[in-house]
C-alpha positions as CSV (number, residue, x, y, z in Angstrom):
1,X,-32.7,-70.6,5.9
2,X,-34.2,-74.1,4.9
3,X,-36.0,-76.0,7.5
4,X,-33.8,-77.5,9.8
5,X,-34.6,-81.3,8.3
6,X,-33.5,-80.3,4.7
7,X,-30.0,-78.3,6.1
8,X,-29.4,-81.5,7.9
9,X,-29.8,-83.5,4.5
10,X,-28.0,-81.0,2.6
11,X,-24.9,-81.7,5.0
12,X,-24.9,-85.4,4.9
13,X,-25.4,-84.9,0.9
14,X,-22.4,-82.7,1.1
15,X,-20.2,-85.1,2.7
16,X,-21.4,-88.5,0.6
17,X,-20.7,-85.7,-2.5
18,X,-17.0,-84.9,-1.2
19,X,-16.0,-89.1,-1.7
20,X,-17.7,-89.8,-5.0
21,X,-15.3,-91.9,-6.7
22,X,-16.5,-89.5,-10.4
23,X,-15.0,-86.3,-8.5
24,X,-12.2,-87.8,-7.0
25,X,-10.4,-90.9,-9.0
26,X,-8.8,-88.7,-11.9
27,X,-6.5,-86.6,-9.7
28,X,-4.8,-89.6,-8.8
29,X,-4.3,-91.4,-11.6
30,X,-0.9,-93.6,-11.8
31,X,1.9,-93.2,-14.6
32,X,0.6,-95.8,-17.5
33,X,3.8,-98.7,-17.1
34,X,5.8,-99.8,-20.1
35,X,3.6,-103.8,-19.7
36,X,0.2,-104.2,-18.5
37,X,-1.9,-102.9,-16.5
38,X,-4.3,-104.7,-13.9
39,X,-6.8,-103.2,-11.8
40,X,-8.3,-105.0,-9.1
41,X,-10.0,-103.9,-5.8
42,X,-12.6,-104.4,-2.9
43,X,-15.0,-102.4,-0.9
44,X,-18.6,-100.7,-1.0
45,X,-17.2,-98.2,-3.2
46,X,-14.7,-100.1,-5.6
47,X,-16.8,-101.0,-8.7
48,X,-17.8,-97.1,-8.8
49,X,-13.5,-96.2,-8.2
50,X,-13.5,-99.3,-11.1
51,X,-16.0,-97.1,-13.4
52,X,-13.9,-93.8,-12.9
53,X,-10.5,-95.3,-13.2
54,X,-11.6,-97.0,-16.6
55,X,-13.3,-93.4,-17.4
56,X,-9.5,-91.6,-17.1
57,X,-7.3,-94.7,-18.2
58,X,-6.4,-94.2,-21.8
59,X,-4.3,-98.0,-22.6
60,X,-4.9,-101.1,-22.5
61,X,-6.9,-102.5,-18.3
62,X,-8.1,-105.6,-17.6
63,X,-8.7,-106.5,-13.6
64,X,-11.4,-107.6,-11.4
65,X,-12.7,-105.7,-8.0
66,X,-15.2,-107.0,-5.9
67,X,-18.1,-104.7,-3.9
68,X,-21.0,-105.6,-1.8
69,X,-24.4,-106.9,-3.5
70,X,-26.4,-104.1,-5.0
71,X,-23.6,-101.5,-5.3
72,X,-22.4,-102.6,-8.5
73,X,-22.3,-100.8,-11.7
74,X,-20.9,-101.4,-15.5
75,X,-17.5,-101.9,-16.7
76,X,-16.7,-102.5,-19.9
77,X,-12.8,-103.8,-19.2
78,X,-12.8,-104.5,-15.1
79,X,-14.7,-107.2,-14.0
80,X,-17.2,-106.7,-11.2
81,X,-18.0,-109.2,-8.4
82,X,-21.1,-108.6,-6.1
83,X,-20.2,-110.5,-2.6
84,X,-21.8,-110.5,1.0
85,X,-21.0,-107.9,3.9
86,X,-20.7,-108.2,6.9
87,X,-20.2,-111.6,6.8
88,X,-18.7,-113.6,3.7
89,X,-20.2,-115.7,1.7
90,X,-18.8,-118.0,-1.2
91,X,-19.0,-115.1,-3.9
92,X,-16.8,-113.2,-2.3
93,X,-14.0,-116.2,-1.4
94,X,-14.3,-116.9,-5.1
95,X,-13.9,-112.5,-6.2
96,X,-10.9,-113.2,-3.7
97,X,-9.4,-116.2,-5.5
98,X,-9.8,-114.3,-8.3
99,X,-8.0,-111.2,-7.7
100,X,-5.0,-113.6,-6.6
101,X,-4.7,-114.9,-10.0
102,X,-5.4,-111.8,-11.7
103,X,-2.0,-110.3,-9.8
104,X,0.2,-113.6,-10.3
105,X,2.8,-114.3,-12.6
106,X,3.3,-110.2,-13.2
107,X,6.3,-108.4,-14.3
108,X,8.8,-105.6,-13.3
109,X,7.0,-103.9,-16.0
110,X,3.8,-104.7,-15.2
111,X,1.2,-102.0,-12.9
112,X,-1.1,-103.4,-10.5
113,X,-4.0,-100.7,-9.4
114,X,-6.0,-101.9,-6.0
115,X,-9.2,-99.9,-5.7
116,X,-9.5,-100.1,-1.9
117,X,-12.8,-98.9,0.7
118,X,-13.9,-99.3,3.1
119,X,-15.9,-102.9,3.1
120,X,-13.3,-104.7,1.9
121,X,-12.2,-106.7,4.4
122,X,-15.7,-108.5,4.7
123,X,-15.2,-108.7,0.8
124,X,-12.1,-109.8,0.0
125,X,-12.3,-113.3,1.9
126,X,-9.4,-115.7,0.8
127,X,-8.8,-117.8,4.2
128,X,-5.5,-118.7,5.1
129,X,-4.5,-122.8,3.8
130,X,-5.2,-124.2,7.7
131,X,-8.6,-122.6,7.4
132,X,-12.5,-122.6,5.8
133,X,-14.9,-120.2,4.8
134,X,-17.2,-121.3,7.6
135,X,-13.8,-120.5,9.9
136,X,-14.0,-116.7,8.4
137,X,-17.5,-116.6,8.7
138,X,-17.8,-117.5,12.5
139,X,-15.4,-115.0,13.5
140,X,-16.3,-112.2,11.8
141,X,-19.9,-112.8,13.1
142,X,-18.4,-113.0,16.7
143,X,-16.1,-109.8,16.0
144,X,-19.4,-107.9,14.7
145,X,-21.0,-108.7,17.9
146,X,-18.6,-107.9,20.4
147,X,-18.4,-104.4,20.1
148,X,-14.8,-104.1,19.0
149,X,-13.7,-101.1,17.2
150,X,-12.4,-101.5,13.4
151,X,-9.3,-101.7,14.2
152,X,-8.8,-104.4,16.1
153,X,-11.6,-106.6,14.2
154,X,-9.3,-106.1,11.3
155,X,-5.9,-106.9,12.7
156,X,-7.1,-110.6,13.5
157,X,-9.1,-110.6,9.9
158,X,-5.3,-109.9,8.6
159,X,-3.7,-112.9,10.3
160,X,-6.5,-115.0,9.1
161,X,-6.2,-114.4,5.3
162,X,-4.2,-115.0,2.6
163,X,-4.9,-112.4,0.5
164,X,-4.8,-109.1,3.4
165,X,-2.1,-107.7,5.4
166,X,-0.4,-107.1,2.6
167,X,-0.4,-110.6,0.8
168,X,-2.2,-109.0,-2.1
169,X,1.1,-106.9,-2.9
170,X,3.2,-110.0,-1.9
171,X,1.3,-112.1,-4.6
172,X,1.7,-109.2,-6.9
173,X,5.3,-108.8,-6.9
174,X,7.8,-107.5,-8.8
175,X,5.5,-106.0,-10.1
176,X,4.3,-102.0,-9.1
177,X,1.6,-101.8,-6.7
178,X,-0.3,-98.4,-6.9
179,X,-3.7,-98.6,-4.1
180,X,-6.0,-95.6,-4.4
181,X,-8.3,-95.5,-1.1
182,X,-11.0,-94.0,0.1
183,X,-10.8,-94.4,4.2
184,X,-13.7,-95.0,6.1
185,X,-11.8,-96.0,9.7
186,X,-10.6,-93.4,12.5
187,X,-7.5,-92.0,11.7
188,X,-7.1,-93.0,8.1
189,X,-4.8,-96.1,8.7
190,X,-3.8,-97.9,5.6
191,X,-3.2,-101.2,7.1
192,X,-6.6,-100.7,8.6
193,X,-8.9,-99.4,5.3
194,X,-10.1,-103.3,4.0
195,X,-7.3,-105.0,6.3
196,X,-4.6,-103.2,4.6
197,X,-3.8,-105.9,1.3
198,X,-1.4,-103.7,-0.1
199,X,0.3,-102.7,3.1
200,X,2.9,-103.2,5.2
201,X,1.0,-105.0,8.9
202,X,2.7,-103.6,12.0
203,X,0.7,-105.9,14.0
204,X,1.4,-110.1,14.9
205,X,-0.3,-112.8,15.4
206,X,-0.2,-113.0,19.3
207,X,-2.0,-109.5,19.2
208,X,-4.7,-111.3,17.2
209,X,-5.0,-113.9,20.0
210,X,-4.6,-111.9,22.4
211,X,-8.1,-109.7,21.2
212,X,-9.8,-112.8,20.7
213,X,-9.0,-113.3,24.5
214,X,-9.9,-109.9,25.3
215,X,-13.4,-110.4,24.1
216,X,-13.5,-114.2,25.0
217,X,-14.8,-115.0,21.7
218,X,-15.6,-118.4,20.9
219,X,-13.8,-119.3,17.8
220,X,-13.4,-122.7,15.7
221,X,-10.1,-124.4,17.3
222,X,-8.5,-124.1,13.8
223,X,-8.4,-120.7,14.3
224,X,-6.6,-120.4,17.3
225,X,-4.3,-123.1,16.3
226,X,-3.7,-121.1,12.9
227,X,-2.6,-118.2,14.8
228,X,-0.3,-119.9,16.9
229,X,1.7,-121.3,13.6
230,X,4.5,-118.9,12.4
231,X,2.9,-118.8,9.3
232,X,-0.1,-116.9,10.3
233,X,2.6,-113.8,10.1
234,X,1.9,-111.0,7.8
235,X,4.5,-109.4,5.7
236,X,6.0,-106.0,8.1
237,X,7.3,-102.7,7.1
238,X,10.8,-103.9,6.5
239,X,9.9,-106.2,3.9
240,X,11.0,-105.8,0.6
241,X,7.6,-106.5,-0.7
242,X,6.8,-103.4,0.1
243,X,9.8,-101.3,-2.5
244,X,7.8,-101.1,-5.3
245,X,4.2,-100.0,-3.6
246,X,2.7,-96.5,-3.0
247,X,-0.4,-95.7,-1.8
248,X,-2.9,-92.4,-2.7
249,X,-5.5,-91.5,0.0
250,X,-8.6,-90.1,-2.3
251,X,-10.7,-89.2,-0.1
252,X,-10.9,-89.4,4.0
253,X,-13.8,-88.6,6.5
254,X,-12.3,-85.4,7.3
255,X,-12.7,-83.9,3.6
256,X,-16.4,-85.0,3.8
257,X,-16.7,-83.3,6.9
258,X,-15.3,-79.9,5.8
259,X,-17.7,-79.9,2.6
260,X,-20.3,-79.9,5.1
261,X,-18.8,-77.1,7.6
262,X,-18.9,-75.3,4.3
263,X,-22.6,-76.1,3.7
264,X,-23.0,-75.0,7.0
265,X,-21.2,-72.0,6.7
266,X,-22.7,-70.7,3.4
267,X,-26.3,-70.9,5.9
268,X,-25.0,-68.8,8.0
269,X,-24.1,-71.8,10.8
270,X,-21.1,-71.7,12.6
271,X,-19.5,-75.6,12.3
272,X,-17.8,-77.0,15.1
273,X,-16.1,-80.5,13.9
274,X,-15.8,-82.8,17.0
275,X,-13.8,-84.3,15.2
276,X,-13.4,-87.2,12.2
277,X,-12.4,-90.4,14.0
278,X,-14.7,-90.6,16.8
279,X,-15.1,-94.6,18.2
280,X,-16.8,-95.8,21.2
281,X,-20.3,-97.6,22.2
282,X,-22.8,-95.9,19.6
283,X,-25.2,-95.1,22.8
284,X,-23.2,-93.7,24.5
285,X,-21.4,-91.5,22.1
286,X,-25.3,-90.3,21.5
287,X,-25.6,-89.4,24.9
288,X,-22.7,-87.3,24.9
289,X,-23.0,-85.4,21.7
290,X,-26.6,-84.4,22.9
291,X,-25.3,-83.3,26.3
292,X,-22.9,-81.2,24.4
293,X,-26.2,-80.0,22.6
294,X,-27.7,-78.8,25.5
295,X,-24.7,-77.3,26.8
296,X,-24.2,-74.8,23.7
297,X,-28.0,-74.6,23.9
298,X,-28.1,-73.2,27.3
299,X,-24.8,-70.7,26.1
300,X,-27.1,-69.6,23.4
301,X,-24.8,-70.8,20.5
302,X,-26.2,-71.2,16.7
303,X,-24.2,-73.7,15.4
304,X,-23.7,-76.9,14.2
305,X,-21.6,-80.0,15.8
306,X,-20.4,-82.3,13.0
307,X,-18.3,-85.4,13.3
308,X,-17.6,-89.0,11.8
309,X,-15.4,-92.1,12.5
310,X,-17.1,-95.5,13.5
311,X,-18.9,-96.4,16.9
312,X,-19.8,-99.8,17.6
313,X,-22.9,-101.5,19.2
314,X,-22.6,-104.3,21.3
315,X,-25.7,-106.6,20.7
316,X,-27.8,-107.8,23.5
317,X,-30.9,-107.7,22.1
318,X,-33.2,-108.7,19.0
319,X,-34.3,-105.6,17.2
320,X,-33.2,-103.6,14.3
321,X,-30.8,-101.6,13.2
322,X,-26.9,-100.1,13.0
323,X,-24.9,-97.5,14.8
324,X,-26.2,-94.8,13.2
325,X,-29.4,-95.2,14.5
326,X,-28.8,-96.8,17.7
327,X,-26.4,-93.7,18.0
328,X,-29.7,-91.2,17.4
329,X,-32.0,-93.1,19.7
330,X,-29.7,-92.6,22.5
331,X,-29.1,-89.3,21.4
332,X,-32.9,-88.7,21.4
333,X,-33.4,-89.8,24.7
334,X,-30.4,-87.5,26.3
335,X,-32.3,-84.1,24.5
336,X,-35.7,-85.3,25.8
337,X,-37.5,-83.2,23.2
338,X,-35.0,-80.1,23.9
339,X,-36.1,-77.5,21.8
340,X,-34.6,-75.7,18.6
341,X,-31.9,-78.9,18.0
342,X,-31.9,-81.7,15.2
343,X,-29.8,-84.3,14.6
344,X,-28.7,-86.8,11.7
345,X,-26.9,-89.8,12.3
346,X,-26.2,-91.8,8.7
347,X,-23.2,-94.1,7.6
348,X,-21.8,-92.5,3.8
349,X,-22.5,-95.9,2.1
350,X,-25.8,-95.3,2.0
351,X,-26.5,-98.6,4.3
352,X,-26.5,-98.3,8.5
353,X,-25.2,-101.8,9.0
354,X,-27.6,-104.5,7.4
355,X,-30.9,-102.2,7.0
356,X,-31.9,-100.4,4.3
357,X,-31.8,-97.3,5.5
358,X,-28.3,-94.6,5.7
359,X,-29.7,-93.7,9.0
360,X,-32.1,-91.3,10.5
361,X,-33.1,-88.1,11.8
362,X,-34.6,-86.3,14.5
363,X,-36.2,-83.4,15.9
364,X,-38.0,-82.5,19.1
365,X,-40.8,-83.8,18.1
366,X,-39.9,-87.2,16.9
367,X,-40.1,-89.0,20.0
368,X,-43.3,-88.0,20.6
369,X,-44.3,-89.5,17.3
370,X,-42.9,-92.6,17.6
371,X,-44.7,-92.8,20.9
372,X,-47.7,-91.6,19.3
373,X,-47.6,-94.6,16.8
374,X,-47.3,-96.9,19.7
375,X,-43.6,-97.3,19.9
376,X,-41.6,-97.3,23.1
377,X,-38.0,-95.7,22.6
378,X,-36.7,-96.6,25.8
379,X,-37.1,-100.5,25.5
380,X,-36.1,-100.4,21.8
381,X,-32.8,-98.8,22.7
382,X,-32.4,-101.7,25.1
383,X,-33.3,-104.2,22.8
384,X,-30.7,-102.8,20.2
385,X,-34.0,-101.9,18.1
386,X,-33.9,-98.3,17.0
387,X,-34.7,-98.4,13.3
388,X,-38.1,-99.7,14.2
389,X,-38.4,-96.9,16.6
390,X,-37.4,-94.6,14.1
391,X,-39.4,-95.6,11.3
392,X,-42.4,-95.4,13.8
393,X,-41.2,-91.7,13.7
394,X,-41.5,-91.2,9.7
395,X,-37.6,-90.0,10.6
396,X,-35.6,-92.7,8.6
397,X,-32.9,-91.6,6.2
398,X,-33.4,-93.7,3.2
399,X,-30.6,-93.4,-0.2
400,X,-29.7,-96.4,-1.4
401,X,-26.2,-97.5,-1.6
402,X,-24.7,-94.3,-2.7
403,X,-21.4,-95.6,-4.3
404,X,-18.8,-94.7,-1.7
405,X,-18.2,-95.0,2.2
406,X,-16.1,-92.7,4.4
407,X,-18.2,-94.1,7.8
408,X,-20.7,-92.3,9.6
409,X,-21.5,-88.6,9.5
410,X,-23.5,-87.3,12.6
411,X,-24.4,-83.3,12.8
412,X,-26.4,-81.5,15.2
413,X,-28.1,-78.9,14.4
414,X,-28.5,-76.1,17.4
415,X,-30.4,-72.5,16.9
């Protein structure tokens, strides 16, 4: 068998390899329509879907998608838009404004394809007429903060746009609406993946207020008074917006996770998936999986725990880094330097929240090597600082956008 740190990278390799938009886009191609056909899209992964899509259309495409700065790549007939994420910025209201007139003015004949991933909801930024850019901006910083999970940060980011929660289709009609998606939340949720612009919204507007409440966010007055106008509502499943749309899951978190269980496999590792749409504060997820480790450890299992979905971190402190590695720095700290078990925490876009790393790794050894290089793991996990910690360690996971994003993939490694 390979050293435990290159089986480790050969399963998160696995996984990012399951969602590439090359091996997965052409197996769900749409019928070509008797008019035109306009592509448009948003998300980390959407200008690679864009390349594929233009790679298996044979007629005539035009469109626009939009994807997060430094995971573009060339088009010859789709447009590509490089915008801000998290938090918006003016690139990606304009990408939005775009994709709005791209879809109007279209015909019964006419196909709209929306290339959604995850990402999109961050990218795909057309405010609602009561509201600004800035409006957007300060609440999605203060949802990013708070700790909520992805699906309730994205069912007020619906009621705040013009564009998601299924206005995208709305602007699109009559005309067919085909999205091809590549899910990155917990339980694969359409109206969730980038806020849901094609689809139906089975939420309202008093559950938006009623989360910003929850987490007594402090939001610009317009925002509040936006929600409370009837207008704010989002087309529902009943609409007939919603007659001439289908939508093609590509790829979901739990196909990445069974490439790796067969990684695992083909070593000779037994894979136990804990499962694909796994929420909750990063720590303490950490702390959990690597009691779980110790458990099996102690029952003298060989095996392998694997799991993905989207914890959250909320911030009280000053340091860096994103789940994935707040996640393993908790995780760490639970083992204790147990022997014989590894771990790899790493988001499949390549980028754990704002660094520039996937994620990390780690060993039993690695704490002692960040403490060796003067780092203390204990007061970096309370100052929300584990990539520092980690790159103390030499134990960062570093890729580079990798073109697609189906959320975090964690295994542990046991033997």
């Amino acid at each position: 068998m390979n050293s435990p740190e290159t089986l480790l990278r050969a399963l998160f390799d696995a996984a990012v390899g399951a969602a590439l938009p090359a091996r997965i886009i052409a197996a769900n191609m749409p019928e070509p329509p008797a008019g035109r056909t306009v592509v448009v899209g948003a998300g980390k992964a959407s200008a690679a879907m864009a390349q594929a899509f233009e790679a298996a259309w044979t007629g005539p495409l035009e469109g626009v998608v939009v994807t997060r700065y430094g995971h573009g790549v060339p088009c010859e007939r789709i447009r590509i838009v490089e915008a801000a994420h998290p938090v918006p910025d003016a690139n990606g209201l304009q990408a939005a404004k775009d994709i709005l007139a791209a879809v109007s003015g279209l015909g019964a004949d006419d196909l709209v394809v929306a290339l959604i991933s995850g990402g999109g909801s961050a990218l795909l930024t057309a405010p609602a007429d009561a509201l600004t850019l800035a409006d957007k901006q300060a609440v999605n910083a203060a949802l990013l903060r708070c700790g909520a999970p992805i699906g309730e940060m994205n069912c007020v980011r619906r009621h705040l746009s013009a564009i998601k929660g299924g206005r995208l289709a709305a602007a699109a009609a009559p005309a067919k609406v085909v999205t091809i998606a590549i899910s990155d939340v917990p339980g694969d949720d359409p109206a969730v993946i980038a806020s849901g612009p094609t689809v139906a919204d089975p939420t309202t507007s008093r559950d938006a207020i009623a989360l910003l409440d929850h987490y007594k966010l402090d939001v610009p007055a317009a925002v509040r008074g936006w929600l409370d106008n009837p207008a704010s509502e989002t087309p529902k499943p009943d609409d007939t917006t919603f007659a001439r749309c289908a939508f093609r899951m590509a790829a979901t978190p739990a196909m990445s996770l069974e490439a790796a269980a067969e990684i695992a496999r083909e070593a000779g590792i037994e894979p136990l998936v804990l499962g694909d749409a796994i929420e909750g504060e990063a720590r303490e997820v950490g702390a959990e999986h690597a009691r779980l480790a110790l458990r099996l450890k102690a029952e003298g299992r060989r095996c392998v725990l694997l799991s993905g979905g989207e914890t959250t971190v909320s911030v009280r402190g000053h340091g860096r880094g994103g789940r994935n590695a707040e996640y393993l720095l908790a995780h760490a700290l639970e083992l204790a330097g147990a022997p014989d078990i590894w771990s790899i925490a790493c988001d499949t876009d390549g980028i754990d929240g704002s660094e520039d790393n996937a994620g990390a790794w780690c060993g039993p050894q690695t704490l002692a090597a960040a403490r060796a290089a003067g780092a203390d793991p204990e007061a970096m996990l309370a100052n929300n600082d584990a990539y520092s910690c980690f790159e103390a360690a030499g134990s960062l996971v570093v890729t580079g956008p990798t073109l697609t994003n189906v959320n975090d993939f964690r295994a542990t490694l046991i033997l």
